[in-house]
N, C-alpha and C positions, 0 to 999 in steps of 0.2 A: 504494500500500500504506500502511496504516495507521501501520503502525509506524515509517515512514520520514520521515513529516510531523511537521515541527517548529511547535508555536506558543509565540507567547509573547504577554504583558499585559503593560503598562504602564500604573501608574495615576499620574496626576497631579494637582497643584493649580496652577491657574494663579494665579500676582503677582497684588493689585488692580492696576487699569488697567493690563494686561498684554494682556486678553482678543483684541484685535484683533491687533495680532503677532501673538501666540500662532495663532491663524483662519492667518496669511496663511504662515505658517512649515512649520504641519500639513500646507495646501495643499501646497503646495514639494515636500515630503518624500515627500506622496500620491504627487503627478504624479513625480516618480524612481526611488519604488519601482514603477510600474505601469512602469515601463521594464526592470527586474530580470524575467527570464523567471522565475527560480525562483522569486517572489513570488506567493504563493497570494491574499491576501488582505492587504488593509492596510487597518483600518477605524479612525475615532475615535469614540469615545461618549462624551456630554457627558452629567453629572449637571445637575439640575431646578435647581442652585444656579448654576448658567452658570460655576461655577468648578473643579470637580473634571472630569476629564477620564477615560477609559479608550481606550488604545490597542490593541486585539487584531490581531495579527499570524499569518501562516501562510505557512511556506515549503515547497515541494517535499522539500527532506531540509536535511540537517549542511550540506552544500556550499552548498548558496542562503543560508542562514541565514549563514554566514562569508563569503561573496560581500558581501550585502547588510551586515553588520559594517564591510567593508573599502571600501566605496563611498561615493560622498558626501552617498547621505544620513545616514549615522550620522556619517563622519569631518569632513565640513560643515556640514550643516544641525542634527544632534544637537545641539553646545555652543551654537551659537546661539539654539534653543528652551528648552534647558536656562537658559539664562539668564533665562526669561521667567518660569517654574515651578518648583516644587519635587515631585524623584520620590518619591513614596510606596513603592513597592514594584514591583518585576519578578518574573515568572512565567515559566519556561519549560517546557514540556511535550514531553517527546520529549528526543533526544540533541541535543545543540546540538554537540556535538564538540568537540574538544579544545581548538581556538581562541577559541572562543567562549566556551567555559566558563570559562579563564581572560581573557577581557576582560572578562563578567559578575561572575566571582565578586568582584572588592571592593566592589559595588554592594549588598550585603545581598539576591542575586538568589535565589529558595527554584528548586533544578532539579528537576522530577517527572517520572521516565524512565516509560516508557510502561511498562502490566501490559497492560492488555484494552479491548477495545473494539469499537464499531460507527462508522462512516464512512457515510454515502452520498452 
């Protein structure tokens, strides 16, 4: 169901000579969340300048989303890449829940609860 699906963005700039970390850290964090059942989709896009970054996320519902929060790739591998980069902005789409929304909200995160829509 539509309205149960949480996503979120993440956009980044990665440090000069950062960029490889940065590659090997992304990997890491892929290959963990592809272990997370509730994890829909964990994709990275990389801008034309090889330095801006966009990370779009997609969990099953609130519960995956606060799963994948409390696991290690955000509680591990997160600070570590955050080291590499600097966050632009966080996107969340959907309820992230209660947990979530207070470990996002001092990050300047904008949340958009779900109105309408089409899936398929």
């Amino acid at each position: 169901m539509v309205e149960k699906v949480v996503r979120l963005t993440v956009n980044l700039t990665v440090n000069e000579g950062q960029l490889e970390a940065f590659k090997s850290i992304a990997q890491t964090m892929t290959e963990a969340s592809n272990a997370e059942p509730g994890t829909l989709g964990y994709e990275w896009f990389a801008g034309e300048d090889g330095a801006r970054m966009r990370l779009a996320e997609t969990y099953a519902d609130a519960s995956a989303l606060e799963e994948h929060f409390m696991g290690p790739v955000v509680q591990q591998w997160l600070p570590k890449l955050a080291a590499l980069c600097a966050v632009d902005g966080i996107e969340i789409y959907g309820d992230p829940g209660p947990k979530v929304r207070e470990l996002a909200g001092g990050r300047g995160t904008v949340i958009f609860q779900y109105w309408l829509g089409l899936d398929r």
